[in-house]
N, C-alpha and C positions, 0 to 999 in steps of 0.2 A: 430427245437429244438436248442436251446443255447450252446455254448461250454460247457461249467462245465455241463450240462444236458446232454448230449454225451459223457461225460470223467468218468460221474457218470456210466453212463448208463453202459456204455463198463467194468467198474471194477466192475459192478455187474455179465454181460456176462462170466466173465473170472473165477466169482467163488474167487476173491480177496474183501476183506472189508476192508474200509478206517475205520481205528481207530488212536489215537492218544498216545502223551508221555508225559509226565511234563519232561525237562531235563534242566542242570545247563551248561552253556557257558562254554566251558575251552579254547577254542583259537577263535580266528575272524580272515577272510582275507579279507580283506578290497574292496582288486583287485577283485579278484574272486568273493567276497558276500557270501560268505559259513563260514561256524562255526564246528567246533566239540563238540561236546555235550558229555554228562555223562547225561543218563535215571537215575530219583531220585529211582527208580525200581530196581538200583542195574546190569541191563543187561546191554551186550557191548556197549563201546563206539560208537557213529557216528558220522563216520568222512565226512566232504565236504557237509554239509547241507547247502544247499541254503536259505539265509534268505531272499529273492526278489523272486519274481513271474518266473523273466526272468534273471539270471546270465547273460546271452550272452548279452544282451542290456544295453543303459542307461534309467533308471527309470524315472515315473515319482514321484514315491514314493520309500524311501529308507530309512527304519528303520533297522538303524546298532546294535545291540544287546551289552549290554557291558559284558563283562568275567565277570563270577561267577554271571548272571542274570540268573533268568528262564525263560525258554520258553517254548511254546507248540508247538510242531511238529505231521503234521498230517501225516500219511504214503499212500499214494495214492496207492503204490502195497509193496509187501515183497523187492524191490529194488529201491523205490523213496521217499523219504521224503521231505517234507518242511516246514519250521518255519512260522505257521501264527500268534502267539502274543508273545508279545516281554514283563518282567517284569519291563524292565528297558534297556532305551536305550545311546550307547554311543553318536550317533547321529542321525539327523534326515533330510533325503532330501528330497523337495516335488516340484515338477514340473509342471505349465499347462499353457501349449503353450510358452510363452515367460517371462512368472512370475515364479520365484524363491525361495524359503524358505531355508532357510539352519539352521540350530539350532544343537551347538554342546558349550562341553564347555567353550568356548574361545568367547563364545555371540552368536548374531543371522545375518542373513543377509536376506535382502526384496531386489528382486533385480525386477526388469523390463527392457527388455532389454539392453541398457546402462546404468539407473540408479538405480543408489541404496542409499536408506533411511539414510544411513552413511554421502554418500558427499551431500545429499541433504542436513539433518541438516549442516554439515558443512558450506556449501556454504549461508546456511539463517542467522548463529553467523559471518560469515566475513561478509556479508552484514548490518546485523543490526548494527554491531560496527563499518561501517563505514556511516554510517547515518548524514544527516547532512541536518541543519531543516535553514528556512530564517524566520526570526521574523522582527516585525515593531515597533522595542523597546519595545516587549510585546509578547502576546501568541504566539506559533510555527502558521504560516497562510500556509505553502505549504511544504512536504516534496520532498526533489528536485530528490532522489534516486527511486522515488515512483515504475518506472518501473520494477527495479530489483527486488522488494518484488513481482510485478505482476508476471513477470516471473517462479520467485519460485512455486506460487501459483500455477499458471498453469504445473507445473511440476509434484508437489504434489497430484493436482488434477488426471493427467495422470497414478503416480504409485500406488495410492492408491484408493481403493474402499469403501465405505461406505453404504455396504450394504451387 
């Protein structure tokens, strides 16, 4: 049997029932990953609610909740709660293996391990603008830079997937 099948299992043994909250953000810790909430229920505040799986580690997914969003918090006993949907997020971090997402608002970033989508563009407009073609008194016949746009390519090819 599967973890959450076990973790189900055991809070049904104990006589505890997972039920849920709609509640409104009122602070974020960014460090930590926990929130305090206000239940739209009118009942007391919760404070240090975990919005990640795993506080203690770094994530491979990391949906940061933004103040004054809703959220659903599911209660796993009378003393564990955690935030599983988020109405509105301030950011967003996603992780696997060595590829990157970051999305906040200040833009986005695609990374793989030392490259990222930012200096690639970059590195393809200094390349293009310094392009420089040999003609025979007539049509462009050879671009003499040709390898550097190969390279890119091959770079491009590396951090992104098409599929």
């Amino acid at each position: 049997m599967g973890g959450i099948q076990e973790a189900i299992k055991k809070l049904g043994d104990k006589g505890d029932e997972v039920y849920g909250k709609i509640c409104t953000v009122v602070s974020v810790d960014a460090d930590a990953k926990t929130c305090d909430l206000k239940p739209i229920d009118g009942s007391a505040e919760l404070l240090d609610v975990p919005f990640n799986a795993d506080a203690t580690t770094a994530a491979a997914e990391i949906k940061k909740p933004k103040v004054g969003s809703k959220v659903l918090v599911v209660f796993l006993d009378k003393h564990h709660a955690q935030i599983c949907n988020v109405s509105e997020l301030d950011s967003y971090f996603l992780q696997i293996g060595s590829v990157v997402l970051k999305i906040d608002d200040s833009g986005f970033l695609i990374k793989k391990e030392n490259e990222n989508l930012k200096k690639l563009m970059n590195d393809l407009l200094v390349a293009i603008k310094a392009m420089k073609f040999t003609t025979n008194a007539g049509p462009t016949i050879q671009l003499i830079n040709s390898a550097t746009f190969t390279q890119l390519q091959t770079r491009f090819n590396n951090l992104l997937n098409d599929n």
